[in-house]
NUTIDREN-757100 format. One record per residue (C-alpha): x negated, y negated, z. Coordinates in Angstrom, 2 decimals, m for minus. Last residue first. Layout:
[[X Y Z]];
...
***
This chain:
[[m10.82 71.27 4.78]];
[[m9.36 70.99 0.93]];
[[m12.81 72.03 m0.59]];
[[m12.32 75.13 1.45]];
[[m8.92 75.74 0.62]];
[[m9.96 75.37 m2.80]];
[[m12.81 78.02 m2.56]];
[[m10.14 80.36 m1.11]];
[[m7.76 79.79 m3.95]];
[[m11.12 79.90 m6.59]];
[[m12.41 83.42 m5.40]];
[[m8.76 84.74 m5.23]];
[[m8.07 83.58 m8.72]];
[[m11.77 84.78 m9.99]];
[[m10.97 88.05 m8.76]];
[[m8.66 89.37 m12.32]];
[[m12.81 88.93 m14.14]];
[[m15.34 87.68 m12.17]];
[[m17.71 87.08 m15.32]];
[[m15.58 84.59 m17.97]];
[[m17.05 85.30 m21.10]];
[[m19.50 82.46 m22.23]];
[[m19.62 79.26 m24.78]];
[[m22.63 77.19 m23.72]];
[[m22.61 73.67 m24.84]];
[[m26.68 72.66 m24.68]];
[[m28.29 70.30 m22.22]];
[[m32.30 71.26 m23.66]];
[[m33.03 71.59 m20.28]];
[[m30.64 73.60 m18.72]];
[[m30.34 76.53 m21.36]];
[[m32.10 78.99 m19.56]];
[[m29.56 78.31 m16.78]];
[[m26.38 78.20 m18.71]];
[[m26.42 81.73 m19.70]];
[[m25.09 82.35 m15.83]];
[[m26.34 85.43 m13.94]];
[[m23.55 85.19 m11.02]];
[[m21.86 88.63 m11.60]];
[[m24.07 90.66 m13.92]];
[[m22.20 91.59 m17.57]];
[[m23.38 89.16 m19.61]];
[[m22.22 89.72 m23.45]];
[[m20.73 85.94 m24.23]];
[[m23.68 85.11 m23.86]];
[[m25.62 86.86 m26.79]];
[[m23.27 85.10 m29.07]];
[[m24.49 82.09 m29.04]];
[[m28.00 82.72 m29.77]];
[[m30.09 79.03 m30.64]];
[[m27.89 77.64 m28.01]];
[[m25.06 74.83 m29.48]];
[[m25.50 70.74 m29.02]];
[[m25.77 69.59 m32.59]];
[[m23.50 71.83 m33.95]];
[[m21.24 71.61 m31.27]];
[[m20.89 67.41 m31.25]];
[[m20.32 67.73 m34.75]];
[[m17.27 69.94 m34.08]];
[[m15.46 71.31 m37.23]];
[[m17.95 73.39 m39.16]];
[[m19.74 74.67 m36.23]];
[[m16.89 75.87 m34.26]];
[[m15.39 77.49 m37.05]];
[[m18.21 80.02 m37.32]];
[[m18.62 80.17 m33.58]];
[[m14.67 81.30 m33.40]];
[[m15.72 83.85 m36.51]];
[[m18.81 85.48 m35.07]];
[[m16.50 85.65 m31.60]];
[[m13.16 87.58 m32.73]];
[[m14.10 91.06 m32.75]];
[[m17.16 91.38 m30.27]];
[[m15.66 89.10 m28.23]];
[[m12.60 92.16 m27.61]];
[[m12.83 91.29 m23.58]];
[[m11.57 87.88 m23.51]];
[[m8.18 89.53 m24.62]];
[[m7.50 90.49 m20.98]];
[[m8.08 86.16 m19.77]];
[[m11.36 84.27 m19.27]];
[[m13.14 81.79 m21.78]];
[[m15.79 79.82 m19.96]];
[[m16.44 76.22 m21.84]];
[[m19.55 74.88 m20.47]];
[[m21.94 71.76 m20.32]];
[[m18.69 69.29 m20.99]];
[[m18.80 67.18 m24.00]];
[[m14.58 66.75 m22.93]];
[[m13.25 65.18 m26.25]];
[[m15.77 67.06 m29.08]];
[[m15.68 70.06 m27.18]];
[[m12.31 70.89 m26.45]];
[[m11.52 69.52 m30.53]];
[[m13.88 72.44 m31.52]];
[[m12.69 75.11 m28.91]];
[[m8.81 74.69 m30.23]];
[[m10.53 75.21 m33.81]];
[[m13.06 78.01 m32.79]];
[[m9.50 79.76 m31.34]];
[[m7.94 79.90 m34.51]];
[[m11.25 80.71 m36.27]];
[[m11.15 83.79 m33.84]];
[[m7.76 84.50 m33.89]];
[[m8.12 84.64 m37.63]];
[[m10.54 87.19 m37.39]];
[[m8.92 89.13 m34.72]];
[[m5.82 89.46 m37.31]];
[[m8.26 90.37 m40.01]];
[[m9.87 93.44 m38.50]];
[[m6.77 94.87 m37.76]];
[[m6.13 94.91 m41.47]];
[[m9.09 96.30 m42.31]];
[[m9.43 98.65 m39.82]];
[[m13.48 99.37 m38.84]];
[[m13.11 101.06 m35.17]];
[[m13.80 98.01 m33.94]];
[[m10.29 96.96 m35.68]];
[[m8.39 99.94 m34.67]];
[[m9.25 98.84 m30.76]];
[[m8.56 96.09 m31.14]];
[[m4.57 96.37 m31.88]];
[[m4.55 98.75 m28.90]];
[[m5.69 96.22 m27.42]];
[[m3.38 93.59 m28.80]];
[[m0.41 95.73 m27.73]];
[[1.91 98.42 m29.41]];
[[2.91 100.36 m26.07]];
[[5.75 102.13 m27.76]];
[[3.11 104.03 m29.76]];
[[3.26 106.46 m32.57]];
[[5.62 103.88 m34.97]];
[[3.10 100.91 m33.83]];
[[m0.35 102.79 m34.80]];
[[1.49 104.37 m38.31]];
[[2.60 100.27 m39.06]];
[[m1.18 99.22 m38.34]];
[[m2.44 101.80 m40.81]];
[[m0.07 101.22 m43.31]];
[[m0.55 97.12 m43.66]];
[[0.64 95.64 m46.78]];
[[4.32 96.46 m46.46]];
[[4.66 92.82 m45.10]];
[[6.60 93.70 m42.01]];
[[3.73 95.56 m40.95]];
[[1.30 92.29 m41.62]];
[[4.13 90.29 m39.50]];
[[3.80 93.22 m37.08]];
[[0.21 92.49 m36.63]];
[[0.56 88.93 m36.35]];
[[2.88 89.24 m34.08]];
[[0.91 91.31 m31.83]];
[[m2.45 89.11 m32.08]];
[[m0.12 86.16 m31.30]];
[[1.22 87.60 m28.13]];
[[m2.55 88.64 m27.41]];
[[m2.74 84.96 m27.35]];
[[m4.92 82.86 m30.17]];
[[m2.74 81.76 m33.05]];
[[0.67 80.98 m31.38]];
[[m1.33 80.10 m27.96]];
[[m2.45 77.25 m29.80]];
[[0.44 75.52 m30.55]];
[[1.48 75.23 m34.13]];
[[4.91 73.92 m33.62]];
[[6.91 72.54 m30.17]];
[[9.38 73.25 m27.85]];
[[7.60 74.77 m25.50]];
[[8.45 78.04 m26.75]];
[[6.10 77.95 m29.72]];
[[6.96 77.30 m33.41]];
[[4.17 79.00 m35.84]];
[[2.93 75.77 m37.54]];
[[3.85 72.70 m39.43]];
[[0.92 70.53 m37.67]];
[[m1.24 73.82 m36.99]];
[[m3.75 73.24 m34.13]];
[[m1.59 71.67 m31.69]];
[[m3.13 71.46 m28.16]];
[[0.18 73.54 m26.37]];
[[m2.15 76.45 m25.05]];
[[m5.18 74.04 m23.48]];
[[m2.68 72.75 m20.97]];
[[m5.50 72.06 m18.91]];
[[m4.20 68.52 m17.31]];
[[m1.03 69.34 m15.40]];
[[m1.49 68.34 m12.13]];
[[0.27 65.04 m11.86]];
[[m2.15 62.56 m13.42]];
[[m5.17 64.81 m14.28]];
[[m5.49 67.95 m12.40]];
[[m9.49 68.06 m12.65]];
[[m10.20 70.58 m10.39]];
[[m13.71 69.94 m8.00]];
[[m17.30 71.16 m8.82]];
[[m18.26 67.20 m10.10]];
[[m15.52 67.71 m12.97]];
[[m13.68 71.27 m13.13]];
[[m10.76 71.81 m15.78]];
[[m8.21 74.78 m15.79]];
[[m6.93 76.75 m18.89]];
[[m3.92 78.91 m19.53]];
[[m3.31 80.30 m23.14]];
[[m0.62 82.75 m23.97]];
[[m0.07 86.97 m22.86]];
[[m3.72 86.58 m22.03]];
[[m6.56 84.31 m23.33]];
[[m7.51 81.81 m20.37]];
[[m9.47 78.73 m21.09]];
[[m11.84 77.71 m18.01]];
[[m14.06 74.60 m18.56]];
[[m17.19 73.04 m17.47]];
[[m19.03 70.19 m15.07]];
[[m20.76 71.20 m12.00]];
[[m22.63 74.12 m13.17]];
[[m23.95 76.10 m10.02]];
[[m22.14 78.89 m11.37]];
[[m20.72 78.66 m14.53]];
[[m20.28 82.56 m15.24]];
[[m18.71 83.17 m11.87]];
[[m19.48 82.45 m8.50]];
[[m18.34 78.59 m7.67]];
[[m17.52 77.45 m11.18]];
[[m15.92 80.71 m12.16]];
[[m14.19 80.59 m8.99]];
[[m12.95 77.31 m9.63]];
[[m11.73 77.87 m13.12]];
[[m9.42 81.26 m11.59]];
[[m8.32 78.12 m9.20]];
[[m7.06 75.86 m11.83]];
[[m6.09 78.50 m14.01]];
[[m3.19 79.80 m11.41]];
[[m2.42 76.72 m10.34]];
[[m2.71 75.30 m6.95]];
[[m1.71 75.16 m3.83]];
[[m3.70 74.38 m0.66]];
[[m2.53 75.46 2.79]];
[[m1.43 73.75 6.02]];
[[m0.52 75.31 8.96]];
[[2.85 76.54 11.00]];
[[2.39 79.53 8.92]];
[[6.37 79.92 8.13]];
[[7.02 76.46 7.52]];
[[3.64 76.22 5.86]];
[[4.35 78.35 3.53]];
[[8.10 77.14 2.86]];
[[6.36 73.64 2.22]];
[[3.97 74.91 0.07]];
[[6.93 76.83 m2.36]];
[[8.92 74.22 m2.49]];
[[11.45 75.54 m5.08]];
[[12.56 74.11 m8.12]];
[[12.04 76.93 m10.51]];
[[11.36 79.96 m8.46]];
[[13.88 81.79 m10.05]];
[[11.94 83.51 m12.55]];
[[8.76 83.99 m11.72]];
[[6.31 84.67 m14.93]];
[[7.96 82.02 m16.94]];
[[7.27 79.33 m14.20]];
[[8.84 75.77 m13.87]];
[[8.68 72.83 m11.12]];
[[6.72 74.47 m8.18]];
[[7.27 72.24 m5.55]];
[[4.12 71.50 m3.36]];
[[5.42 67.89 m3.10]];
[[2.33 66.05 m3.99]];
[[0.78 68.44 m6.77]];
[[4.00 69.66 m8.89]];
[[3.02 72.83 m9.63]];
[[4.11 73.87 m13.38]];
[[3.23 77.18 m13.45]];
[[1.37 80.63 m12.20]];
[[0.46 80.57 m8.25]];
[[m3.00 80.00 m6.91]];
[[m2.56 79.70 m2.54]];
[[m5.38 78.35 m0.92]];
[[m5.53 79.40 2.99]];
[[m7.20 77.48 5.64]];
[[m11.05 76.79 7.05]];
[[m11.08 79.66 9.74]];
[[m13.86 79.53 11.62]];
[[m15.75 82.80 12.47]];
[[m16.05 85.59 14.38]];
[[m13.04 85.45 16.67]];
[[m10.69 84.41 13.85]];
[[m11.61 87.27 11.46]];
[[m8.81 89.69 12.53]];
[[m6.70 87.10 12.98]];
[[m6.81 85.31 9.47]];
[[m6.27 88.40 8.24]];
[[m3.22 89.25 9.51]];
[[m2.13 85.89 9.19]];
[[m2.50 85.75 5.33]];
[[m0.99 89.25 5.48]];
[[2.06 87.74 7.13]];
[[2.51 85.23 5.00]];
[[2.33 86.72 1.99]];
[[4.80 89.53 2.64]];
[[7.52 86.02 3.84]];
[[6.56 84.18 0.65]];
[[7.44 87.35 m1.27]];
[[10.59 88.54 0.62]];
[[11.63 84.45 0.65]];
[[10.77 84.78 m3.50]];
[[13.56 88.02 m3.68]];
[[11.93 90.96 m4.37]];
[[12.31 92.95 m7.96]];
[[12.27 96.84 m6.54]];
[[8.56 96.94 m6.38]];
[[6.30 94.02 m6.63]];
[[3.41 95.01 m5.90]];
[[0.98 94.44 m2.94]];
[[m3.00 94.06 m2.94]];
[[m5.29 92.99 0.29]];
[[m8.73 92.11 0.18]];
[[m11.47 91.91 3.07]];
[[m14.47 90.46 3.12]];
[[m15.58 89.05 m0.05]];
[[m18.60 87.25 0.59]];
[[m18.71 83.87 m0.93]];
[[m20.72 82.10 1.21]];
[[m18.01 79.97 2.61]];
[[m16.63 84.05 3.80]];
[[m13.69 85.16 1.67]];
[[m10.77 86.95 3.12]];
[[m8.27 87.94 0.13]];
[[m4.46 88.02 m0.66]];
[[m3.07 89.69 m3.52]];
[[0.33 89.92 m4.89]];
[[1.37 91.73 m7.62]];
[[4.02 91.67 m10.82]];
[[4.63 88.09 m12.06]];
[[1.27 86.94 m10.08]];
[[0.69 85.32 m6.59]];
[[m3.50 85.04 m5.72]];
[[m3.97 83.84 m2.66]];
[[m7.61 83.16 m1.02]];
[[m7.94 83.34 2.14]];
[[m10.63 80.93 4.18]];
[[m14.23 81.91 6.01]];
[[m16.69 80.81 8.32]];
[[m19.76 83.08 9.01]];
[[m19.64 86.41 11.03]];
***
């Protein structure tokens, strides 16, 4: 049995907790949910004692290298205190590593969420073997996670990646940070859904308005799903979530020139919709794309094998590869145990 760490991935709604070997064999994975609301000590304590059930089982086969924790939020990198997080309420102000360790008697790695789903995508994913790219995150808002010289980039205090709040609309949609015309307002599946019931709102949009009256599950896939299947109206919101998101891309790549930009995250998936546009806009307002892009962007955004990266074919001519992110809800638990790793 070769060496191995956990990996820790700590969500809103599950928990999951994974053996991974320094090869990057998945050994053994573990999944909990979060029935009946538990407390964070009922969390930390469940954690805990799957991260040393595993740990023993694999002990006497192989070294164990330590535990990375991923957990969504504002971590605060020298204390271990996680400072804010919309998907954990109550966990504001708590020191999450230090009540880890407490119970472990060891020391573990945490990071954010992004961070580590951008480190498995470095280590297994669709960047592999590229040192220097970037993770951006399309879900419920925008996460990202930057990787320099196949480490995270945390920037001062940990919080570099906050590819969500780049303004892209001065007088724009306000966002809950405070501020206008963040990203995340244009190019979120929170955004697809407003945007749809803005067009519902409007009058202008029957087919959309029959889709959200016949299901109480109104979500950007369903959302997507009307547009592939040739909706006008549905076909417009992914539109301008594409250009929305070409624009965020655009300034990415003109102040990082990094080799790839991996975008991860459920509404990843509906490329096909939003990507002619997003490579549209990313031409007309990055200079450094246009001179830099593939000759067929879009074909890799359609990989499907874990570990084929786009990049490779590419590696001469140094192009900026736009891809789909390939380990999909794993890369957290890939990247957590890969920072642990790192860490040791």
């Amino acid at each position: 049995m070769p060496d191995f760490s956990i990996g820790v991935d700590l969500g809103g709604t599950n928990l999951r907790i994974a053996a991974v070997s320094g090869e990057g064999e998945l050994l053994e994975k573990l999944t909990f949910g979060s029935q009946g609301a538990p407390s964070r000590d009922q969390v930390i304590d469940q954690m805990c004692e799957a991260i040393q059930l595993l740990s023993g089982k694999y002990k006497p086969a192989g070294k164990f290298l330590g535990a990375g924790i991923g957990i969504p939020g504002i971590v605060d990198l020298q204390t271990g205190m996680l400072r804010k997080s919309a998907n954990l309420p109550g966990w504001e102000e708590y020191p999450v590593r230090a009540e880890i360790e407490r119970r472990l008697g060891a020391r573990v790695v945490l990071e954010n969420d992004a961070n580590v789903a951008a480190l498995g995508e470095q280590w297994l994913g669709a960047a592999r073997g590229i040192e220097n790219m970037a993770v951006v995150t399309l879900g419920t808002g925008i996460g990202g996670g930057i990787v320099l010289g196949g480490k995270i980039w945390h920037g001062m205090n940990g919080m570099a990646g906050e590819f969500g709040h780049v303004t892209i609309e001065r007088d724009g949609h306000p966002c809950g940070c405070g501020s206008r015309g963040c990203a995340e307002q244009y190019a979120s599946a929170s955004a697809i859904v407003r945007m749809a019931r803005e067009a519902i709102a409007s009058g202008d949009a029957p087919s959309l308005a029959k889709a959200a009256s016949s299901d109480a599950a109104f979500s950007a896939e369903l959302i997507y799903k009307l547009a592939i299947q040739g909706d006008e109206h549905a076909r417009r919101i992914f539109c301008s979530f594409g250009r929305a998101l070409g624009v965020l891309l655009a300034g990415m790549v003109n102040v990082l020139n990094l080799e790839m930009f991996v975008l991860g995250g459920g509404v990843s998936t509906a490329w096909d919709a939003y990507a002619p546009d997003m490579f549209e806009e990313l031409r007309e307002r990055s200079l450094v794309y246009a001179a830099t892009a593939p000759p067929d962007p879009l074909r890799n955004g359609a990989l499907e094998k874990k570990g084929a990266s786009p990049h490779t074919a590419n590696r001469r001519e140094r192009t900026t590869t736009i891809t789909r992110a390939l380990l999909g809800s794993d890369a957290g638990l890939y990247g957590a145990a890969r920072g642990a790793m790192l860490a040791g």
